[in-house]
PQR file of N, CA, C, O and H, with PARSE charges and radii, in Angstrom:
ATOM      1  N   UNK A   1       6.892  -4.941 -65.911 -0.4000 1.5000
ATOM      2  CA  UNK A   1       6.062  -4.524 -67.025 -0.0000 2.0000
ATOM      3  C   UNK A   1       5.345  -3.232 -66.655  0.5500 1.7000
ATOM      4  O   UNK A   1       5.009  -2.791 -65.556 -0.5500 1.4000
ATOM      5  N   UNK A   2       5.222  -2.806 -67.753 -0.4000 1.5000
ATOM      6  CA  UNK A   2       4.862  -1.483 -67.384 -0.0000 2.0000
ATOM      7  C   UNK A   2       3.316  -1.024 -67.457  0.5500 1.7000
ATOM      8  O   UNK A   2       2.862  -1.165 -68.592 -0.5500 1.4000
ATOM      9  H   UNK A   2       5.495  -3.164 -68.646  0.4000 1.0000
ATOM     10  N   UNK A   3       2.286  -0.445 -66.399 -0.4000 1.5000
ATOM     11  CA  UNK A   3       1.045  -0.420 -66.580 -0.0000 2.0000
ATOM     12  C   UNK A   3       0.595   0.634 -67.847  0.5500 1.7000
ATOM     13  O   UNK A   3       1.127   1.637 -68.323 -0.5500 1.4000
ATOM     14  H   UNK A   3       2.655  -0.331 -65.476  0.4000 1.0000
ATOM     15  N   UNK A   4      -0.637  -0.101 -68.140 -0.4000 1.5000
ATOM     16  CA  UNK A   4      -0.965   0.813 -69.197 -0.0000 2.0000
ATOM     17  C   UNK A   4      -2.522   1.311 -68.556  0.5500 1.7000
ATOM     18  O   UNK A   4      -3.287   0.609 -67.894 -0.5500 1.4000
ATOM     19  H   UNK A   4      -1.069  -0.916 -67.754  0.4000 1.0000
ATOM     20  N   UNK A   5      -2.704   2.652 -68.951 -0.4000 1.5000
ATOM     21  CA  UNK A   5      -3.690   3.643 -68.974 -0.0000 2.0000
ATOM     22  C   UNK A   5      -4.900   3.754 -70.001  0.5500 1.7000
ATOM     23  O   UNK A   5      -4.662   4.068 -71.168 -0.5500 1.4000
ATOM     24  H   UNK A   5      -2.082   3.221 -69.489  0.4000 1.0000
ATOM     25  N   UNK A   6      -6.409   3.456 -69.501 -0.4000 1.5000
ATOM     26  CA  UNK A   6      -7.261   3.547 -70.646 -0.0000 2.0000
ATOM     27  C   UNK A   6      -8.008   4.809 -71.218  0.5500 1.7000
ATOM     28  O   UNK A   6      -8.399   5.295 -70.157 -0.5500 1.4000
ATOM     29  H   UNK A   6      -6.603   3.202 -68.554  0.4000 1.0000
ATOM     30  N   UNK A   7      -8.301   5.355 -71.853 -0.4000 1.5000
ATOM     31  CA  UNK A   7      -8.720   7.178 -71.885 -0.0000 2.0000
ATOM     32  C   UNK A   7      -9.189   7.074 -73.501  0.5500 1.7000
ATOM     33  O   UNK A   7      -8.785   6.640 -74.580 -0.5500 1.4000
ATOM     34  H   UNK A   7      -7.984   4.960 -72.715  0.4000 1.0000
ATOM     35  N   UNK A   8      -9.980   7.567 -73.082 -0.4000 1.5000
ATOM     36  CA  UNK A   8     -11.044   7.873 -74.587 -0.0000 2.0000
ATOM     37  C   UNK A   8     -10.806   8.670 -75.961  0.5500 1.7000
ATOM     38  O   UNK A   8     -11.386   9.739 -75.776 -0.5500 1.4000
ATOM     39  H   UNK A   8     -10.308   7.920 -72.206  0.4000 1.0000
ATOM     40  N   UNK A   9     -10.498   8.679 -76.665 -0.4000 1.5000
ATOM     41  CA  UNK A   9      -9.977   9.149 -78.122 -0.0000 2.0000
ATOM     42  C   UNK A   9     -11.009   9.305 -78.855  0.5500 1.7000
ATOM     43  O   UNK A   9     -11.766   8.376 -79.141 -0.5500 1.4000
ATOM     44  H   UNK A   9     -10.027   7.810 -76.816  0.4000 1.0000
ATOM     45  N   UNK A  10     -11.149  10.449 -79.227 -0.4000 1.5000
ATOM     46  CA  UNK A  10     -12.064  10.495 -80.266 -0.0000 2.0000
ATOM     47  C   UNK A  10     -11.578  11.093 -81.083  0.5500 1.7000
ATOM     48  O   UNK A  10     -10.828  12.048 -80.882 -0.5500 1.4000
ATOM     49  H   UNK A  10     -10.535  11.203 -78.995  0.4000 1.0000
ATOM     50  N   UNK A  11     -12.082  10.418 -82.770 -0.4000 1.5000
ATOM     51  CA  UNK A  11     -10.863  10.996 -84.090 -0.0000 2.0000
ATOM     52  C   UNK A  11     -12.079  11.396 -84.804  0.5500 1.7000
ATOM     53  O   UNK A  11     -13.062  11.073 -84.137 -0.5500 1.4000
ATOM     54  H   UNK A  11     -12.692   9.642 -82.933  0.4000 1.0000
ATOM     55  N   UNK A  12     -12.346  11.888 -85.741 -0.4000 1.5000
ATOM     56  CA  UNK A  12     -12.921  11.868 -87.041 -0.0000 2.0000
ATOM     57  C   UNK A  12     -13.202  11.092 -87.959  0.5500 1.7000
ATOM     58  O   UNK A  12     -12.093  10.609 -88.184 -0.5500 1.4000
ATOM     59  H   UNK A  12     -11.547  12.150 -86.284  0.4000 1.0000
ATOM     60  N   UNK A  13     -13.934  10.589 -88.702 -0.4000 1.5000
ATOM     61  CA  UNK A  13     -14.075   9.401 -88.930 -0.0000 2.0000
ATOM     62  C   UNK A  13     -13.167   9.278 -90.521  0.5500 1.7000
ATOM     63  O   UNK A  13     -13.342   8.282 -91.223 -0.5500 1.4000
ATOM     64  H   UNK A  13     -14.836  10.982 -88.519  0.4000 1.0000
ATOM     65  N   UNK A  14     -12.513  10.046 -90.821 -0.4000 1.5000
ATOM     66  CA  UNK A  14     -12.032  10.066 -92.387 -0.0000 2.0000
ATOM     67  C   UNK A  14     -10.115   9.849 -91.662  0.5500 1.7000
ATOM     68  O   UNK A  14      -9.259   9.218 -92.281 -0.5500 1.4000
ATOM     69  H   UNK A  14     -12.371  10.855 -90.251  0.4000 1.0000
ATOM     70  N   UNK A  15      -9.940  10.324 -90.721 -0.4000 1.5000
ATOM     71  CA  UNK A  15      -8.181   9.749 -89.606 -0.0000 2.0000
ATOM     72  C   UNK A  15      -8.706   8.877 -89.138  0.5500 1.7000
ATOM     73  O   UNK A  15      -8.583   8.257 -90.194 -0.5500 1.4000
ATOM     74  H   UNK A  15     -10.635  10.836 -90.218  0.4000 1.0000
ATOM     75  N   UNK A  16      -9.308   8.052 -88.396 -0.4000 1.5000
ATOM     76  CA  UNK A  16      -9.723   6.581 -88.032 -0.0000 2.0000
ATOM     77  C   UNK A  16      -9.341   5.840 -88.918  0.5500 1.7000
ATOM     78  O   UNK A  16      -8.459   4.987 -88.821 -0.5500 1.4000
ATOM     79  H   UNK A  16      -9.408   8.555 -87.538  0.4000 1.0000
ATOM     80  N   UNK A  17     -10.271   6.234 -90.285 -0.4000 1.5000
ATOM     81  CA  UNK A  17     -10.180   4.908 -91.201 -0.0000 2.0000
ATOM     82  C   UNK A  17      -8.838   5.211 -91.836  0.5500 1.7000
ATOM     83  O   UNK A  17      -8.667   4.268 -92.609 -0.5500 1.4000
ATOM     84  H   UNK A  17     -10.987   6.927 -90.364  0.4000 1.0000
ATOM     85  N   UNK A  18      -7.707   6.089 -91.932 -0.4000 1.5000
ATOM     86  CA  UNK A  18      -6.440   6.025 -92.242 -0.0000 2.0000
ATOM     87  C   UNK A  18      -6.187   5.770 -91.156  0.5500 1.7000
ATOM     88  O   UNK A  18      -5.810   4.737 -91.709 -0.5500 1.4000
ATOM     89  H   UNK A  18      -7.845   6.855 -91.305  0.4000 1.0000
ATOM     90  N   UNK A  19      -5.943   5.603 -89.845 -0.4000 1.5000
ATOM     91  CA  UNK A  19      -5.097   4.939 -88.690 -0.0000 2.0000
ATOM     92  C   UNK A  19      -5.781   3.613 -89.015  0.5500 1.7000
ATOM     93  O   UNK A  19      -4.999   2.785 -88.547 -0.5500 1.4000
ATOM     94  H   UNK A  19      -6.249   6.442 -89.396  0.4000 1.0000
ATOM     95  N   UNK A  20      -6.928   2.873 -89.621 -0.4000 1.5000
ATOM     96  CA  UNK A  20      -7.367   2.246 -89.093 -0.0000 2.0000
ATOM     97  C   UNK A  20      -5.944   0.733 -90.788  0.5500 1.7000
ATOM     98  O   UNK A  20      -5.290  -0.301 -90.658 -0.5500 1.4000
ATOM     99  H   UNK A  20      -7.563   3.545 -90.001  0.4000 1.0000
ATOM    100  N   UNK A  21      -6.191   1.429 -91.658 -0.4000 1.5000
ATOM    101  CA  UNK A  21      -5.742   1.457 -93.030 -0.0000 2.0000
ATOM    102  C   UNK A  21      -4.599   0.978 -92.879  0.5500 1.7000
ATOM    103  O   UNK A  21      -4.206  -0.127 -93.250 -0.5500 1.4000
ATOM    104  H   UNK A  21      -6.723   2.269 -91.764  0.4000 1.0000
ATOM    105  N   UNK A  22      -3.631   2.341 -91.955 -0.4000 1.5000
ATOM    106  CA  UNK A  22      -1.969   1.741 -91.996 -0.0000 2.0000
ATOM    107  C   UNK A  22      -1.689   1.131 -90.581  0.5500 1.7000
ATOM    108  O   UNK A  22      -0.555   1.249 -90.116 -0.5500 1.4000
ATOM    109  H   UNK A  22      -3.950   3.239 -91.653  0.4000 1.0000
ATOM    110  N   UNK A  23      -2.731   0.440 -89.825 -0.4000 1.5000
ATOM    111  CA  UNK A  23      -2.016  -0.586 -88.764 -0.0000 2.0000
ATOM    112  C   UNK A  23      -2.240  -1.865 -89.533  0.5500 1.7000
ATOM    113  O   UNK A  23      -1.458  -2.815 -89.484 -0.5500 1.4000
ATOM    114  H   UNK A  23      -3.652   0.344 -90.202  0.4000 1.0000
ATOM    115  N   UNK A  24      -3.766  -1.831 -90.516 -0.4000 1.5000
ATOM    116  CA  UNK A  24      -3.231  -3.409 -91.071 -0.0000 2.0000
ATOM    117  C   UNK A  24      -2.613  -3.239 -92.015  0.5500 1.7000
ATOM    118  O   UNK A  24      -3.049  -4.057 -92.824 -0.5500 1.4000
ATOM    119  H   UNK A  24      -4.401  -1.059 -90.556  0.4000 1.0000
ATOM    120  N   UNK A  25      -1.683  -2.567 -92.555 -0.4000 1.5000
ATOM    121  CA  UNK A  25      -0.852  -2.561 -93.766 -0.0000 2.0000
ATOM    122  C   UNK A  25       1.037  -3.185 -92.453  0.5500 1.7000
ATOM    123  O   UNK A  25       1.948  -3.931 -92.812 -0.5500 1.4000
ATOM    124  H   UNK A  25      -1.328  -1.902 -91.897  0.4000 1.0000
ATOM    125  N   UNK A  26       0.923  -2.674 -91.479 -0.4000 1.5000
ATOM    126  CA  UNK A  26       1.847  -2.874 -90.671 -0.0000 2.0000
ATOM    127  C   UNK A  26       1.254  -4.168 -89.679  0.5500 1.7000
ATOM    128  O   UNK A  26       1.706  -4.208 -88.535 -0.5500 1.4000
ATOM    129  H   UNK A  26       0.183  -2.068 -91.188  0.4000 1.0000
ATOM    130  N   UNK A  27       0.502  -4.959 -89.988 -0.4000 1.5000
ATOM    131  CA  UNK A  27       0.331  -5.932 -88.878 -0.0000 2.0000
ATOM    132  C   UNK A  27       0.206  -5.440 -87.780  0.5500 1.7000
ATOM    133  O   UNK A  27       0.598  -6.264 -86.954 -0.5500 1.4000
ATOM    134  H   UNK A  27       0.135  -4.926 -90.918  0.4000 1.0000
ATOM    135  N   UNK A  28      -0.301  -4.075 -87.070 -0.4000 1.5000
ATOM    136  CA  UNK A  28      -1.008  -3.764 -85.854 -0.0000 2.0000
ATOM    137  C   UNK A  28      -1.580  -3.724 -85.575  0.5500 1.7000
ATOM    138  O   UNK A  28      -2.176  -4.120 -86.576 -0.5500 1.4000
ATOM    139  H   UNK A  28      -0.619  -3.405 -87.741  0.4000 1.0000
ATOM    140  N   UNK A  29      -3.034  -3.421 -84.272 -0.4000 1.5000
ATOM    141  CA  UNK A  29      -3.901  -3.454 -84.171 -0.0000 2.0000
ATOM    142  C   UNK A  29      -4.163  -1.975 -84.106  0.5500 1.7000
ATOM    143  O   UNK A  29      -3.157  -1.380 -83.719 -0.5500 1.4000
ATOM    144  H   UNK A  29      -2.550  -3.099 -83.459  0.4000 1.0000
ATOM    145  N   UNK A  30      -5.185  -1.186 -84.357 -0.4000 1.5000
ATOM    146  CA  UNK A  30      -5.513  -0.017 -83.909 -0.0000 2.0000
ATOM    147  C   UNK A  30      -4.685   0.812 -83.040  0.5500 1.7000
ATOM    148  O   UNK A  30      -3.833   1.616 -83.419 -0.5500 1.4000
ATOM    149  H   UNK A  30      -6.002  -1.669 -84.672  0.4000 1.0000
ATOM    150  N   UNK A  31      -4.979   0.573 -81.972 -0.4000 1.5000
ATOM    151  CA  UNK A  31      -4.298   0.428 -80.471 -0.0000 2.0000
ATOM    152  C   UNK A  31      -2.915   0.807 -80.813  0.5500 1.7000
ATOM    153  O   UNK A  31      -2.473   1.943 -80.642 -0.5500 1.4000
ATOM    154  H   UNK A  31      -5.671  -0.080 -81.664  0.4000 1.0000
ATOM    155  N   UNK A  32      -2.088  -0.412 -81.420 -0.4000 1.5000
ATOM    156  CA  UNK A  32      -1.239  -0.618 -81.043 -0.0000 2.0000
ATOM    157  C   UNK A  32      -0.284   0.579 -82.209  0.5500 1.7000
ATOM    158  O   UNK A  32       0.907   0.884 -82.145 -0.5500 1.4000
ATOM    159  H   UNK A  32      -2.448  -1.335 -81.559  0.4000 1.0000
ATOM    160  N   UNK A  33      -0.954   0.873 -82.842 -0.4000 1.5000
ATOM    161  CA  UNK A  33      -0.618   1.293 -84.111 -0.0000 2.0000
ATOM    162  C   UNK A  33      -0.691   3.458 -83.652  0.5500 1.7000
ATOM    163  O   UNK A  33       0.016   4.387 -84.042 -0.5500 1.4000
ATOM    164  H   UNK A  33      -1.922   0.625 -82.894  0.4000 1.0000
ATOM    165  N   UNK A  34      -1.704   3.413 -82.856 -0.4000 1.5000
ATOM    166  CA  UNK A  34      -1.768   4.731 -82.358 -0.0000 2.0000
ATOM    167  C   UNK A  34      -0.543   4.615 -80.839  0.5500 1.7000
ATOM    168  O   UNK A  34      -0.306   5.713 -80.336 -0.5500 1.4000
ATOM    169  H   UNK A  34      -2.279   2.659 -82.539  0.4000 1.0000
ATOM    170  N   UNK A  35      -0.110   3.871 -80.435 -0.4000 1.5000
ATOM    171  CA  UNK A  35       0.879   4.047 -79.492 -0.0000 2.0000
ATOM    172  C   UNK A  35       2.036   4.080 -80.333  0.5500 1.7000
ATOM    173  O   UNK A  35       2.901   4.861 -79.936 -0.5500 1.4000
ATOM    174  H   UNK A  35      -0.303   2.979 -80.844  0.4000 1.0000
ATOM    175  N   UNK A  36       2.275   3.503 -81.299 -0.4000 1.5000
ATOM    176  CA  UNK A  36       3.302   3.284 -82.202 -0.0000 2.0000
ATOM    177  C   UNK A  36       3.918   4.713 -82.363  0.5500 1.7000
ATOM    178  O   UNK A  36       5.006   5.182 -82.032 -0.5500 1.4000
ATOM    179  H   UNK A  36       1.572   2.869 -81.622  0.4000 1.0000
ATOM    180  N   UNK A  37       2.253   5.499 -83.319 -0.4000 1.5000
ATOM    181  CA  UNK A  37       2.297   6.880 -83.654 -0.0000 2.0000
ATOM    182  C   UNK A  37       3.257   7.744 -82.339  0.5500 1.7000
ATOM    183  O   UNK A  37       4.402   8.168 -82.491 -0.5500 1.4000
ATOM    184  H   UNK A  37       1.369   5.118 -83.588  0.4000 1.0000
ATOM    185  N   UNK A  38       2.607   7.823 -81.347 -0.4000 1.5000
ATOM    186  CA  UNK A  38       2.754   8.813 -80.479 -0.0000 2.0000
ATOM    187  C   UNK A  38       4.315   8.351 -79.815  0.5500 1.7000
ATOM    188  O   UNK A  38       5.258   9.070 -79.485 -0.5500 1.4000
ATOM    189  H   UNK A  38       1.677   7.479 -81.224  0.4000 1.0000
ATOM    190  N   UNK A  39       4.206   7.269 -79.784 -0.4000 1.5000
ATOM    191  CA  UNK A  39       5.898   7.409 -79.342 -0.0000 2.0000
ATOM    192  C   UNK A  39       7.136   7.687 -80.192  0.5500 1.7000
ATOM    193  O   UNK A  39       8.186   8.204 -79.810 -0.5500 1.4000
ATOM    194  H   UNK A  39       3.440   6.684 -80.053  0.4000 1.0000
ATOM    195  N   UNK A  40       6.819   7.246 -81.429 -0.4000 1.5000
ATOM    196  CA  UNK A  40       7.640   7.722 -82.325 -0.0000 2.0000
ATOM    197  C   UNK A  40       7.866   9.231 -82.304  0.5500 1.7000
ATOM    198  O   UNK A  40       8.963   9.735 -82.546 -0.5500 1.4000
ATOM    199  H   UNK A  40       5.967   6.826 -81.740  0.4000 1.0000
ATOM    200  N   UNK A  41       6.727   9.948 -81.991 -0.4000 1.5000
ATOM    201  CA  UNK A  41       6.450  11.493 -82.357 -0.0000 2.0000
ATOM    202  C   UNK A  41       7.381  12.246 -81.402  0.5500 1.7000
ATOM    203  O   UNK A  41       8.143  13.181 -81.651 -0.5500 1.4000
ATOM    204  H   UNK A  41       5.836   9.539 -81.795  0.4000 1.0000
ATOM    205  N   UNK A  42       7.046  11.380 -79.826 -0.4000 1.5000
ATOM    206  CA  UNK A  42       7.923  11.584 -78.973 -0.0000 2.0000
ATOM    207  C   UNK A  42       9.473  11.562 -78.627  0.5500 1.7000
ATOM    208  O   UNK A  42      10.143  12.258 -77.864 -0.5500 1.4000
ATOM    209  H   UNK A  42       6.428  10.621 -79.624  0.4000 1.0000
ATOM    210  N   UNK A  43       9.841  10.357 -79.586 -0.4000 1.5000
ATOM    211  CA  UNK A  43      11.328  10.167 -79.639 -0.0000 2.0000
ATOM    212  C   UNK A  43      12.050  11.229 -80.575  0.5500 1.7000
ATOM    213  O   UNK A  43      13.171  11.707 -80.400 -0.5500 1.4000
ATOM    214  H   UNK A  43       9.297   9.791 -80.206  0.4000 1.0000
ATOM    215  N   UNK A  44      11.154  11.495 -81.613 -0.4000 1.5000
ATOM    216  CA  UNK A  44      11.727  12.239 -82.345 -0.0000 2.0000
ATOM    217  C   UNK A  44      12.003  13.983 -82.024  0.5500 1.7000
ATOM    218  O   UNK A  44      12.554  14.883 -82.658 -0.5500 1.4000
ATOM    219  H   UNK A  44      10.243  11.107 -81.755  0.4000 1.0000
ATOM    220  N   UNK A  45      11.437  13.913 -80.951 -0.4000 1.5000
ATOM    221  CA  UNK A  45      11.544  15.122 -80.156 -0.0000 2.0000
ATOM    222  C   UNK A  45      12.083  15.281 -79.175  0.5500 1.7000
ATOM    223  O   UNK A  45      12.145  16.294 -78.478 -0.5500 1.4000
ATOM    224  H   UNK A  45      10.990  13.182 -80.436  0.4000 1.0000
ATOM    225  N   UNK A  46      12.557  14.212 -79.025 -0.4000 1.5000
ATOM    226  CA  UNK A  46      13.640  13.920 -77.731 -0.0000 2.0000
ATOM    227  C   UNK A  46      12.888  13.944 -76.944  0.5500 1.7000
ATOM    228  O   UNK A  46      13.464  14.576 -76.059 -0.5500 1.4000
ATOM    229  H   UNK A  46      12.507  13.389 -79.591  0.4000 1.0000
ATOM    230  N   UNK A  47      11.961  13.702 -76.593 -0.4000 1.5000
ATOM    231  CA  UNK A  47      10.913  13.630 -75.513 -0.0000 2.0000
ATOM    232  C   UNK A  47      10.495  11.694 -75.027  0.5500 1.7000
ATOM    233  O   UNK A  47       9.706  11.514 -74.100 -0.5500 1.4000
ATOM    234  H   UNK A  47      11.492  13.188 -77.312  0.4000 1.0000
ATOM    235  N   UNK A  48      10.899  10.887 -75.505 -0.4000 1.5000
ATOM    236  CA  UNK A  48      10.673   9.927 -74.760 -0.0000 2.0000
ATOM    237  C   UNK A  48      10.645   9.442 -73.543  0.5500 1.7000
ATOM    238  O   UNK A  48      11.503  10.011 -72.869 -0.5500 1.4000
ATOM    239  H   UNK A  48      11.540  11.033 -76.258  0.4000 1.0000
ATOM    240  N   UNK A  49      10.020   8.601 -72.903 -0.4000 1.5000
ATOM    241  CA  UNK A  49       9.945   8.441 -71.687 -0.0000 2.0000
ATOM    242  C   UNK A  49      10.802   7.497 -71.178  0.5500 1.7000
ATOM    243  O   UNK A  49      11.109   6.370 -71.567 -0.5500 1.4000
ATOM    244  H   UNK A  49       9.323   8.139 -73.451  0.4000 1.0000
ATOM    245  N   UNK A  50      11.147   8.198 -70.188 -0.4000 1.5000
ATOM    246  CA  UNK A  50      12.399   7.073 -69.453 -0.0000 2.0000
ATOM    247  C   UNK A  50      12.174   5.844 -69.056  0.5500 1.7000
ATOM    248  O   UNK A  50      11.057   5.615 -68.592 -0.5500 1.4000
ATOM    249  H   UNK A  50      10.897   9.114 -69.873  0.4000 1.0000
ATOM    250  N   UNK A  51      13.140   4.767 -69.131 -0.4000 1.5000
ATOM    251  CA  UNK A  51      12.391   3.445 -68.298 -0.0000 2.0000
ATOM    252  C   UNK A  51      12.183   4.264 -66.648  0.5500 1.7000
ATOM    253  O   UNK A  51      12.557   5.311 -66.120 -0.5500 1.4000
ATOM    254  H   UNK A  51      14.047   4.953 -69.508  0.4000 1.0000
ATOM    255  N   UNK A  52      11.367   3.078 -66.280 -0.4000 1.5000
ATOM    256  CA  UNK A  52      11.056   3.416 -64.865 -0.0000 2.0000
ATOM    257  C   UNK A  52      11.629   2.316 -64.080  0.5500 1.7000
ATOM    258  O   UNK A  52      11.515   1.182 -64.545 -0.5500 1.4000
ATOM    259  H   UNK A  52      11.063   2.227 -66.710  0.4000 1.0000
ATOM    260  N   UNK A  53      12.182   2.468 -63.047 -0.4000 1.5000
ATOM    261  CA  UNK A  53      13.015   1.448 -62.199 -0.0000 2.0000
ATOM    262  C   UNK A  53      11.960   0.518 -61.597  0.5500 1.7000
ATOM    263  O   UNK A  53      10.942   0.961 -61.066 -0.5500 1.4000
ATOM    264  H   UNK A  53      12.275   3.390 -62.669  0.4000 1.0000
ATOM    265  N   UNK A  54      12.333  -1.240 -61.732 -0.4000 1.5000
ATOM    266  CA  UNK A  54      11.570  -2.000 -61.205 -0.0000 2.0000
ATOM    267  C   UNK A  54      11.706  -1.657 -59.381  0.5500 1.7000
ATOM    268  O   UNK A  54      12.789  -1.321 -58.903 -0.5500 1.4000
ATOM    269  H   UNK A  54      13.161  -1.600 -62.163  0.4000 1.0000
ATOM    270  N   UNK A  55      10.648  -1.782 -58.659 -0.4000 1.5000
ATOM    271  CA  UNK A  55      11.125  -1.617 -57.173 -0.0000 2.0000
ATOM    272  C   UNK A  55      11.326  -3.123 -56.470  0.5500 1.7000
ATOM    273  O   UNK A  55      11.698  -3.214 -55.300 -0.5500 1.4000
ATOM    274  H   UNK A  55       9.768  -2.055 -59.047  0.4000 1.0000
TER
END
């Protein structure tokens, strides 16, 4: 499993309450709904991240 990283975000409060809007329209949590965002953004740029080999 892969570790996750905690780091502070700060949005505006008028994109909050739309991130906040379409994770419960999708059954996500906040969180989960802004990782959603950013990896998608990433794949679509061919930029995704590779698995990482278990050691």
């Amino acid at each position: 499993m892969s570790k996750k990283k905690a780091f502070a975000l700060r949005l505006d409060e008028a994109t909050l309450n739309a991130v906040e809007k379409w994770a419960a329209d999708e059954f996500r949590s906040v969180n989960g709904q802004i990782e959603w965002i950013i990896y998608e953004a990433l794949k679509k740029r061919g930029r995704e991240p590779k698995p990482r080999e278990e050691e």
